[in-house]
C-alpha positions as CSV (number, residue, x, y, z in Angstrom):
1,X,0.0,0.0,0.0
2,X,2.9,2.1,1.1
3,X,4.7,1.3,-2.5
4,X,1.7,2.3,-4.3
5,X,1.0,5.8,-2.3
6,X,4.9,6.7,-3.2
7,X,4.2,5.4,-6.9
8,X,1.0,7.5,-7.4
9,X,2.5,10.8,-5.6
10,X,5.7,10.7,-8.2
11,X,2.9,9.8,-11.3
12,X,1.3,12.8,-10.2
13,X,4.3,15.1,-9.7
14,X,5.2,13.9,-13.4
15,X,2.5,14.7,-14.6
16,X,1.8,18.4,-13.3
17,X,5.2,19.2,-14.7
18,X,4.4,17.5,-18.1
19,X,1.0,19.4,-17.9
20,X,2.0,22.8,-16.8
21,X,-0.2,25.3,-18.1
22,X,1.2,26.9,-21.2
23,X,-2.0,29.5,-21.6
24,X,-0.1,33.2,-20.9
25,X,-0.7,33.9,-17.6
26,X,1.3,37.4,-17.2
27,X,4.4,36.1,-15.9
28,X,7.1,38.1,-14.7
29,X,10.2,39.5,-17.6
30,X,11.9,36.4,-18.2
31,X,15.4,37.4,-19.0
32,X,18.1,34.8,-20.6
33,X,21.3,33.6,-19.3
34,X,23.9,34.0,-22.0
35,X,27.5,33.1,-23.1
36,X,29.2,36.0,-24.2
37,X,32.7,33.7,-25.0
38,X,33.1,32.0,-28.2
39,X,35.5,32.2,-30.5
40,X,36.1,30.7,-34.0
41,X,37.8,32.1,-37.1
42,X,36.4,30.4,-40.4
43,X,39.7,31.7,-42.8
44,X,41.9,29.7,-39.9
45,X,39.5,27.1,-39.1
46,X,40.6,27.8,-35.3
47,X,38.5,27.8,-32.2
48,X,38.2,29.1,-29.1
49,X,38.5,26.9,-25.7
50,X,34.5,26.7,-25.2
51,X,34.3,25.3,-28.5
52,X,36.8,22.9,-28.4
53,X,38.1,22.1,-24.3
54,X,41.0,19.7,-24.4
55,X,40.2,18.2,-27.4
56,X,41.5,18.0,-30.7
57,X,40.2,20.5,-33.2
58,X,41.5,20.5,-36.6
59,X,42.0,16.8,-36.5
60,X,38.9,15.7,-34.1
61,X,36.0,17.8,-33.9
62,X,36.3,20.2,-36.9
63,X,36.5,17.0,-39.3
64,X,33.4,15.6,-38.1
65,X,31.6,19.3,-37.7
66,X,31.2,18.4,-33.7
67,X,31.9,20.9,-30.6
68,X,33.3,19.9,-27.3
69,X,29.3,19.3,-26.2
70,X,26.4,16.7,-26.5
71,X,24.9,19.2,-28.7
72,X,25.7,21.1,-31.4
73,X,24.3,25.0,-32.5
74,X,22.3,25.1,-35.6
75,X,24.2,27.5,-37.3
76,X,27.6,25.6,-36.5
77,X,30.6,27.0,-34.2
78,X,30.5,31.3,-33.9
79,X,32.2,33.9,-32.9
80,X,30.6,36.0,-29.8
81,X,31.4,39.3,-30.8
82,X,29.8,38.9,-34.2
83,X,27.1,41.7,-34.6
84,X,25.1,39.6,-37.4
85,X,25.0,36.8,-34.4
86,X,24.2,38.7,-31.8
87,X,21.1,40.1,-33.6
88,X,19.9,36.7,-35.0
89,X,20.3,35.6,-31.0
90,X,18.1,38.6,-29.9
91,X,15.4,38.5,-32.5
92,X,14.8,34.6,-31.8
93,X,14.3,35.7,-27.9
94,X,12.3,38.5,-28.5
95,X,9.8,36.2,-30.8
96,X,10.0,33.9,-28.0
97,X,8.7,36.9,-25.9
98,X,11.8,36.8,-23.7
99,X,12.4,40.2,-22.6
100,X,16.0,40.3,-21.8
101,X,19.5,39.1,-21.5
102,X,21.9,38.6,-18.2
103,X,25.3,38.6,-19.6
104,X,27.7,35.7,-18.1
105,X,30.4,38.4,-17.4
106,X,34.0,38.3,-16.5
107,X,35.1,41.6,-16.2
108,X,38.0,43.8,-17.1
109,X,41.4,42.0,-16.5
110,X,44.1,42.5,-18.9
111,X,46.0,39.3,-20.4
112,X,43.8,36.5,-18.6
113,X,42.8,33.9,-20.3
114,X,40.1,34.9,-22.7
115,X,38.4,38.0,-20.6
116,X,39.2,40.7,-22.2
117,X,38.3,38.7,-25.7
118,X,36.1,37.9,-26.6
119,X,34.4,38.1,-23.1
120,X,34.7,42.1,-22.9
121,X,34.7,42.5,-26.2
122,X,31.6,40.8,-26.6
123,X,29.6,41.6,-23.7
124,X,30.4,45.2,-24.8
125,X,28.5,44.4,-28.7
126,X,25.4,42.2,-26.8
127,X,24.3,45.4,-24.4
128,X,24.5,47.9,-27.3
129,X,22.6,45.8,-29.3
130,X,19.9,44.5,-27.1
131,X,19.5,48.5,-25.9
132,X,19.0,49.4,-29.5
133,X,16.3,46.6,-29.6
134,X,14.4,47.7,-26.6
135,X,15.1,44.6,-24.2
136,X,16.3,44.8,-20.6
137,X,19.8,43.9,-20.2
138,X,22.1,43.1,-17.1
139,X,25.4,41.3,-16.0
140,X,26.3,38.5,-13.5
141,X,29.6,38.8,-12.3
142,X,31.8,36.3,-11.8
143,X,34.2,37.0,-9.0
144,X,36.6,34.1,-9.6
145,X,37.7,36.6,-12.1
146,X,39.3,38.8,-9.7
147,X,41.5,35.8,-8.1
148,X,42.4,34.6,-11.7
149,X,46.2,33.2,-12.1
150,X,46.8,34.9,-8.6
151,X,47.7,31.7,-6.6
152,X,44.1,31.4,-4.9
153,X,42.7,28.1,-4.6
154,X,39.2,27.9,-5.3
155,X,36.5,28.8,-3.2
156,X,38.9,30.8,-0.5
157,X,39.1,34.2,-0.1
158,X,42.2,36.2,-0.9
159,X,44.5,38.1,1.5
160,X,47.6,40.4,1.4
161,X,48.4,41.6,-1.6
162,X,46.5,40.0,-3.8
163,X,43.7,40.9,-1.4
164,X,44.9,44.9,-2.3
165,X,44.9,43.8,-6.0
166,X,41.5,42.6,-5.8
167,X,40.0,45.4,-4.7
168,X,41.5,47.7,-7.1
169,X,40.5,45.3,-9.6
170,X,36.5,45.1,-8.2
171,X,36.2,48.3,-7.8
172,X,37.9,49.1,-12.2
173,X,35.0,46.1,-13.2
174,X,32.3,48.5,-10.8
175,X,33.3,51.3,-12.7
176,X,33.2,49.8,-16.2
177,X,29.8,48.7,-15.2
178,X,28.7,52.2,-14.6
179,X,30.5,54.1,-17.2
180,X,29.4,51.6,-20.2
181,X,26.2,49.4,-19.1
182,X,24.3,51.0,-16.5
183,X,23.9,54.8,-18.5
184,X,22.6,52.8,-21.2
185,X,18.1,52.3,-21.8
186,X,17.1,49.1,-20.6
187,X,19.8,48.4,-17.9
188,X,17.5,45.8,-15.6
189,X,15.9,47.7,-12.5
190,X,14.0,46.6,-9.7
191,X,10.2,47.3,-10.1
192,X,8.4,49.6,-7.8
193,X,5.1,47.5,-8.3
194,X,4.7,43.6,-8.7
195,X,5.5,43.4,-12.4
196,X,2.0,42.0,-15.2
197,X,1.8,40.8,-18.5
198,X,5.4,40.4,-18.9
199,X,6.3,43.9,-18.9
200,X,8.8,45.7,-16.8
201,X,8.7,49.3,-14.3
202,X,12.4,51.3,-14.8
203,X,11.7,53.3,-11.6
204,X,13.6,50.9,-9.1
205,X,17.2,50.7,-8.8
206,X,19.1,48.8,-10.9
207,X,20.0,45.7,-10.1
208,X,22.7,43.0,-11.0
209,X,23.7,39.6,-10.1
210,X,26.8,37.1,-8.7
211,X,27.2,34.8,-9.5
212,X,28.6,33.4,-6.0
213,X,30.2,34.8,-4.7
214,X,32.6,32.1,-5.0
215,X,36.1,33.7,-3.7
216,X,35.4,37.7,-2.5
217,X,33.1,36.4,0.7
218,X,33.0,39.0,2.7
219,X,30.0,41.0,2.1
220,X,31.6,44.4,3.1
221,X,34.3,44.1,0.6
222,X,31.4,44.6,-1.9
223,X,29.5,47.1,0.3
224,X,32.5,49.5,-0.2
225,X,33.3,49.0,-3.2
226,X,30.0,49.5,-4.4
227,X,29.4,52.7,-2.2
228,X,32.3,54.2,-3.6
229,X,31.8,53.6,-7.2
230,X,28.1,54.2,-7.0
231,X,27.9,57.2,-4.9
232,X,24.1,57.7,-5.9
233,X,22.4,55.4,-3.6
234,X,19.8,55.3,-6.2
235,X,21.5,54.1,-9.1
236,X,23.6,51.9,-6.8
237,X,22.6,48.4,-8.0
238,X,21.0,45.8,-5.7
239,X,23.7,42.7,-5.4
240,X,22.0,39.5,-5.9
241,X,23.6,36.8,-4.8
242,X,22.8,32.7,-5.9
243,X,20.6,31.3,-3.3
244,X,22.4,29.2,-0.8
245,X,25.1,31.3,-0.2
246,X,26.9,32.4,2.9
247,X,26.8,35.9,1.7
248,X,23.0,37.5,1.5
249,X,23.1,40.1,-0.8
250,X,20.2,42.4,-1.4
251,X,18.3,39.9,-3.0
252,X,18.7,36.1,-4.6
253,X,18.8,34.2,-7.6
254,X,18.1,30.4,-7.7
255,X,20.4,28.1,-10.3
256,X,20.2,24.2,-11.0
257,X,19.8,21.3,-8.3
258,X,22.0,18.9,-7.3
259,X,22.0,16.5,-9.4
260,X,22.9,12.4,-10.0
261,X,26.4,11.6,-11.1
262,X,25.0,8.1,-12.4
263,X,24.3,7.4,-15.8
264,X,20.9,6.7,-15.3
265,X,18.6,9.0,-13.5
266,X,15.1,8.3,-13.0
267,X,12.7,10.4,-14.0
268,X,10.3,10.8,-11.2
269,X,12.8,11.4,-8.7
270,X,14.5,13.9,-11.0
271,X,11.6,16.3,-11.3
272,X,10.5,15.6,-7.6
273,X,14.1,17.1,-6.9
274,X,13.5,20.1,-9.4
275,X,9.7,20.6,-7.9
276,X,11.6,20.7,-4.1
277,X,14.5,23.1,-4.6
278,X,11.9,25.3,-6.3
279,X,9.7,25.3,-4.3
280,X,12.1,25.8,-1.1
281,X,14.0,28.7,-2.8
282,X,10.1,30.3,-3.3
283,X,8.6,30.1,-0.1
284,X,11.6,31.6,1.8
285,X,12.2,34.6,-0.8
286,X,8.6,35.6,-0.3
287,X,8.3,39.6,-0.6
288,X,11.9,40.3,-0.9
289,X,13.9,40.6,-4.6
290,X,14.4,37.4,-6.3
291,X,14.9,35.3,-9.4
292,X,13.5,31.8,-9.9
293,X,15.1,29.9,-12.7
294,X,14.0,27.7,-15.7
295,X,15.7,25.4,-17.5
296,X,15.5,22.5,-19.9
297,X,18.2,19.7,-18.1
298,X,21.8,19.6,-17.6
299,X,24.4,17.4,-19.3
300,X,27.9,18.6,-19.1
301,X,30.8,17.6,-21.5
302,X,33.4,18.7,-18.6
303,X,35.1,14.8,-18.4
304,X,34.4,13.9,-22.2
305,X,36.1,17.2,-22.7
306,X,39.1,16.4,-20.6
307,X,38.6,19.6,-18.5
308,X,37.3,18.5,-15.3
309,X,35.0,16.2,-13.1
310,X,31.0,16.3,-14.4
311,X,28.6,17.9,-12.4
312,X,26.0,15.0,-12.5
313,X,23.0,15.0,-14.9
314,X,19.7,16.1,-15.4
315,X,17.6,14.8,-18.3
316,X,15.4,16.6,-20.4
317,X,13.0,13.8,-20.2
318,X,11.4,15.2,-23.5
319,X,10.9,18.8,-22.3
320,X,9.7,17.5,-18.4
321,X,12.4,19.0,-17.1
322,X,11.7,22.7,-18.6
323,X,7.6,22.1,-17.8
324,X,8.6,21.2,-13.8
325,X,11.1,24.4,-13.6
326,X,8.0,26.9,-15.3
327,X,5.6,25.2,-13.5
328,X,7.0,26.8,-10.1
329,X,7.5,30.0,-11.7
330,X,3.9,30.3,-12.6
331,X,2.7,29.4,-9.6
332,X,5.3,31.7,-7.4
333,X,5.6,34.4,-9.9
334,X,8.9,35.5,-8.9
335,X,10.3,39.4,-9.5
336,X,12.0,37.9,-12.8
337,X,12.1,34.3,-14.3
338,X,15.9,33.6,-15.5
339,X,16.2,31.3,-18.1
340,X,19.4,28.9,-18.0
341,X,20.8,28.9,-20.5
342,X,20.7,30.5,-24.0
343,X,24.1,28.7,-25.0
344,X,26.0,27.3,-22.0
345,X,27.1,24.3,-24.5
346,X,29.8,23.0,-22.1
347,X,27.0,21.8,-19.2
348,X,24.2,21.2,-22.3
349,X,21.9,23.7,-21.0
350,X,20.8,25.0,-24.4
351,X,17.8,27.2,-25.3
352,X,19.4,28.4,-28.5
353,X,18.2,26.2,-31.8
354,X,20.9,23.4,-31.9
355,X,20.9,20.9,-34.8
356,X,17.6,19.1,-35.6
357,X,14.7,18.8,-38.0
358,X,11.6,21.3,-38.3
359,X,10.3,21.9,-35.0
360,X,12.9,20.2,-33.7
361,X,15.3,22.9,-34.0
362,X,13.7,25.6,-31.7
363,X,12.3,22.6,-29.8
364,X,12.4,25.3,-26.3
365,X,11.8,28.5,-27.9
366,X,8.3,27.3,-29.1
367,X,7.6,26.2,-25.5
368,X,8.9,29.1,-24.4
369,X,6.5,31.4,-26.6
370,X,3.7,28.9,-25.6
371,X,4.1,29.8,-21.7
372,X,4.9,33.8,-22.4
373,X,3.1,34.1,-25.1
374,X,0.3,31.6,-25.0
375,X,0.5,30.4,-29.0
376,X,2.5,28.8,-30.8
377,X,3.6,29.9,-34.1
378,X,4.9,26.2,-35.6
379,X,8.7,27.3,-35.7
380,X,7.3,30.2,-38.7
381,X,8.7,33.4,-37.2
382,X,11.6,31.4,-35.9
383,X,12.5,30.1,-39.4
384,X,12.4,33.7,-41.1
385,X,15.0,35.0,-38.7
386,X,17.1,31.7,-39.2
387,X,17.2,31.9,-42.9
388,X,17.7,35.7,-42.9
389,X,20.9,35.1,-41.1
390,X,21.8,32.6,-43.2
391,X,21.5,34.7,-46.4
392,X,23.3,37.5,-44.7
393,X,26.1,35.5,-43.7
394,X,26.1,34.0,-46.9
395,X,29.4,31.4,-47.8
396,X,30.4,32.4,-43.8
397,X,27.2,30.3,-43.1
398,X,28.0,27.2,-40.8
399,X,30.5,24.7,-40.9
400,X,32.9,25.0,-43.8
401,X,33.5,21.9,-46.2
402,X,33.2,20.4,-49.6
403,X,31.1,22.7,-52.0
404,X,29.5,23.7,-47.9
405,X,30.4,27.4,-48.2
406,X,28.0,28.4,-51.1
407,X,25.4,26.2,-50.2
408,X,25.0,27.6,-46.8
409,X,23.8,30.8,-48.5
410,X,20.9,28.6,-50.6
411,X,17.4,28.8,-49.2
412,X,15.0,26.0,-50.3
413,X,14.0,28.5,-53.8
414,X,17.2,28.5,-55.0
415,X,19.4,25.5,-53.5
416,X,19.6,23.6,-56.4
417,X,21.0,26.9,-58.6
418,X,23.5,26.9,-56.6
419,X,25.0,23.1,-57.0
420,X,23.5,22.2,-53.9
421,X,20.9,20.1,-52.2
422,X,17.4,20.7,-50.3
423,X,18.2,18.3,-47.3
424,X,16.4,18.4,-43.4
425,X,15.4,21.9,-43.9
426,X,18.5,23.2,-45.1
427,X,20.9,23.7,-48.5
428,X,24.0,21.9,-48.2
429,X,26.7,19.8,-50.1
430,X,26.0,17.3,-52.3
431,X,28.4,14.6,-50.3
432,X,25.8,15.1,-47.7
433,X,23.7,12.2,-49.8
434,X,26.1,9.9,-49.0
435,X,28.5,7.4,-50.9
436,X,26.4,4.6,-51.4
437,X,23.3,6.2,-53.2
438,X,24.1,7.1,-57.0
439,X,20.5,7.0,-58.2
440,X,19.5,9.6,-55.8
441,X,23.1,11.5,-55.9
442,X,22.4,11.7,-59.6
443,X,18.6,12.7,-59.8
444,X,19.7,15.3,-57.0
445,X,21.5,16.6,-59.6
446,X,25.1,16.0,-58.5
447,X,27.6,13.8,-59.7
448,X,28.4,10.7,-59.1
449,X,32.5,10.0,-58.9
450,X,33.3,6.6,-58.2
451,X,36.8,7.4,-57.2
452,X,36.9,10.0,-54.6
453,X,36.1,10.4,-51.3
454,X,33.1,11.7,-51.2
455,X,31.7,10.0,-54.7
456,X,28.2,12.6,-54.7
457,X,30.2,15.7,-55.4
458,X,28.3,19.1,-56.2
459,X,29.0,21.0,-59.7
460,X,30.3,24.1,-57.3
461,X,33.2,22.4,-56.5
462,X,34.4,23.0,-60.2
463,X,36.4,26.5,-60.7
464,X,37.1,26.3,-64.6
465,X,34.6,26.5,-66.9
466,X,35.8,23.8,-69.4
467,X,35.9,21.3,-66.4
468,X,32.6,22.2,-65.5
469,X,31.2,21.2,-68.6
470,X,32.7,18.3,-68.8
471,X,30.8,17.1,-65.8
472,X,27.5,18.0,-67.4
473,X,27.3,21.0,-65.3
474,X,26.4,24.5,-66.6
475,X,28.2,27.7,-66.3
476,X,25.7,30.4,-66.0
477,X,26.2,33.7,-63.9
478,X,24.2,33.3,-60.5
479,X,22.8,36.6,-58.9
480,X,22.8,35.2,-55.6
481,X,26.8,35.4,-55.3
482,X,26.9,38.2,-58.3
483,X,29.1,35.8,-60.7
484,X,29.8,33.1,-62.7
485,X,29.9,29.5,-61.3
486,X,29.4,25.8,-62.2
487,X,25.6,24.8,-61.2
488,X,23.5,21.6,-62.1
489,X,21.0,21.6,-64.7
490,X,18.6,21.0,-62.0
491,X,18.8,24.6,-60.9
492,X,17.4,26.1,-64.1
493,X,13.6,26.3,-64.1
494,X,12.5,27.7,-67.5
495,X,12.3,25.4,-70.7
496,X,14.4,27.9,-73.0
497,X,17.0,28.5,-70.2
498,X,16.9,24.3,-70.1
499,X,17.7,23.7,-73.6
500,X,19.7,26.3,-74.7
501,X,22.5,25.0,-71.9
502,X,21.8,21.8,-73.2
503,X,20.2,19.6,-70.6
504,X,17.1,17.8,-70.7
505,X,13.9,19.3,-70.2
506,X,10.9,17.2,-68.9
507,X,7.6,18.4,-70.2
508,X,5.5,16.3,-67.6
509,X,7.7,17.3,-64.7
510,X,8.2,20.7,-66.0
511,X,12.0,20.0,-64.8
512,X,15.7,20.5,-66.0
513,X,17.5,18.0,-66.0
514,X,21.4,17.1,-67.3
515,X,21.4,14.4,-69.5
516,X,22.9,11.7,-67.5
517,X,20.2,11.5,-65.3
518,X,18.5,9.8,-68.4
519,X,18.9,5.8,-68.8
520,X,17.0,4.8,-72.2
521,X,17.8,5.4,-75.2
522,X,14.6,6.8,-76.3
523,X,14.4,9.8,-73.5
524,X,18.0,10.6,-74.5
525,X,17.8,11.4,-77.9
526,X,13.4,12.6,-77.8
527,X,15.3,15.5,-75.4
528,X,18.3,16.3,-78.1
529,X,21.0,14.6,-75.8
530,X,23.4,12.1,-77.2
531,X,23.4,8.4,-76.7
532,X,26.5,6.7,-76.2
533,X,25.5,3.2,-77.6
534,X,28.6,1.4,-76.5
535,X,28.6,2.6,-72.6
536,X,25.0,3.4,-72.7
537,X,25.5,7.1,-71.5
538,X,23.1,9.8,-72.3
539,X,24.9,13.0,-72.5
540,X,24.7,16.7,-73.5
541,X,25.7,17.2,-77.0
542,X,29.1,19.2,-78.2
């Protein structure tokens, strides 16, 4: 009887968080955690360490278009300070009806590690963008900065001289803050009246979050520092601190659970655990500043990585794991909802599209714009903004590779124009077919070469006209990339166009085709190719 009671109560807990109510219901600003420090240079094929950890790039990952992660982004590896990603980032929140960003940020330091960039430099680019687009911005320092290649072991506080350092150091990062982020529109403030329909009061003080603090303890060492950077008590932000620590700052933010190192981790007791630390970090923040979290699991790739230990695990369990975490945020209605993460690939807590088909793809967007918005727009507005950045990137489009480059620029009109082929949603490379499928590597309007590599090669691998012809390509000026270039037959779409570059036109598929897509005799020659009767070839005529 006992077993069954337990067993019922974890059925039920299950279900609420897979049945969470995803009607708008005038939640608090949710505001997203993001990544500001990513680096990748496409003319180098070089990455940055949160692309790559430990691991092998050029020889690994980069071959076998893979990131140091479980997952991979959508749009392939990226570099943080780039303005055209930024702005495809922003716009996918903001159809998502997230109404701002809280910036992962390491502060000012000269010549450690990556801080300065593309962690400064890219921080800097995401606030002056996401003021331009009217959404609420913030930061959460990390204070393990300020002991960074200073001889302090982690978690302790520092003393002497590096102690003095420190607080010169805080109190440079403070004044950044001031001078650069918080004079800026939108810089997040506390609201003077419990916050409705998503929307946001600016008459509060600002406020800004730790994240800790893991090393700089001692809540008077930021008391100081902030008085004396901040002399205007009411544009001094609010400190809030992550929920659990020894130091209470002027409000509180709540994170991830613990979670199981095992392998397998069942599902009940995983979203019991996420309905519990919830739920306790509510009830004892009632009517003081806070910030309740949502997120859609946790798998690190710290050990895979060779980096470090793993944190433990927390499934998705098929979007569960996001339903229990919103679930206690509608029903606590918090100041602001955090949501963790946009593109913390590392630990696999990823709300940004990652690789997928269809729906797929924005897979926590849409049920993010269910629970703000209360519709869903079946992945419509998302895929607009994706395919605008992928035309404005253009051959700088995702990973690079065989023919890759120009077919990341091709939408689904004008693919096959470009040499390419229409494949999961996207344009891409001809060897993407595969090396065992001729028929369909032919009829896809590649060709088939029996001694390379990759044996379904695209016509835009071909630079020289006379060798383009000579694999029954065309070489016709494109507009897309404003010259000429060697492009299937199966790009051309009128009959005259067809014929007069000598491929096959089909008058009941109202298709161009070359000619060695054609097998009989008959079709060959009734479409003015030439039949090779010895090898049994169809092809286009001198």
């Amino acid at each position: 009887m006992f077993k069954l009671t337990i067993a019922a109560m974890f059925a039920a807990i299950a279900a609420a968080a897979d049945t969470a109510d995803t009607t708008a219901t005038s939640l608090p600003p949710v505001l997203m955690h993001y990544m500001p420090w990513f680096q990748w240079s496409r003319k180098y094929s070089t990455a940055g360490w949160h692309w790559k950890m430990n691991l092998d790039w050029k020889n690994d990952l980069l071959p076998n278009k893979r990131i140091a992660s479980h997952y991979t982004p959508a749009i392939g590896p990226y570099n943080s300070v780039d303005k055209d990603v930024i702005q495809y980032h922003l716009e996918l929140m903001k159809a998502a009806g997230v109404k701002g960003i809280i910036i992962d940020w390491y502060g000012t330091r000269e010549n450690v590690y990556d801080f300065k960039y593309p962690n400064l430099a890219a921080s800097d680019a995401i606030i002056e963008v996401a003021s331009d687009m009217g959404l609420l911005f913030t930061v959460c320092y990390e204070d393990w900065t300020l002991v960074a290649k200073r001889d302090v072991p982690k978690g302790e506080e520092p003393t002497g001289d590096v102690l003095r350092d420190v607080r010169k150091d805080l109190r440079t990062d403070l004044l950044y803050i001031r001078e650069n982020y918080a004079n800026k529109p939108g810089f997040l403030r506390e609201p003077t009246s419990a916050p409705s329909d998503n929307e946001h009061s600016t008459q509060g003080r600002p406020v800004m979050l730790i994240f800790g603090p893991r090393n700089i303890k001692n809540g008077t060492e930021w008391t100081s520092a902030m008085s004396e950077v901040f002399t205007d008590v009411n544009n001094r932000p609010k400190l809030l601190t992550i929920t659990g620590n020894a130091m209470h700052g002027e409000g509180t933010f709540s994170w991830f659970p613990s979670m199981k190192q095992d392998s397998f981790v069942d599902e009940n007791t995983a979203l019991n655990t996420v309905r519990d630390y919830l739920t306790n970090f509510y009830e004892k923040k009632k009517g003081m500043l806070h910030i309740g979290s949502i997120f859609p699991g946790f798998k690190d790739y710290y050990k895979e990585g060779g980096s470090d230990t793993s944190y433990g695990i927390l499934p998705e369990f098929d979007g569960k794991t996001f339903n229990a975490s919103m679930y206690e945020a509608q029903k606590y209605r918090p100041t602001f909802i955090q949501a963790a993460t946009w593109n913390d690939w590392q630990e696999g807590t990823i709300i940004e599209p990652r690789e997928g088909k269809g729906k797929d793809r924005y897979y926590f967007l849409l049920r993010l714009q269910q629970y703000i918005l209360g519709y869903n727009n079946s992945a419509d507005d998302f895929d607009v903004i994706f395919e605008t950045y992928r035309e404005k990137k253009g051959a700088d489009f995702g990973w690079p590779g065989t023919g890759g480059d120009i077919c990341a620029m091709g939408t689904k009109r004008n693919c096959a124009l470009l040499g390419c082929v229409w494949k999961s949603s996207k344009c891409t490379a001809c060897p993407g077919i595969g090396n065992k499928k001729e028929k369909k590597c032919v009829k896809a309007g590649c060709n088939w070469e029996a001694d390379n590599e990759y044996k379904c090669q695209s016509c835009n691998t071909e630079e020289m006209e006379v060798d383009c012809w000579a694999k029954s390509c065309v070489w016709i000026k494109v507009k897309k990339i404003g010259q000429k270039m060697c492009t299937p037959c199966a790009g051309i779409t009128k009959q005259n166009k067809c014929r007069n570059a000598k491929c096959a036109w089909s008058e009941s598929k109202e298709k161009c085709a070359s000619c060695v897509t054609l097998k009989k005799r008959k079709k060959c020659k009734a479409v003015n190719c030439s039949w090779n009767t010895k090898d049994k070839v169809c092809s286009r005529k001198n």
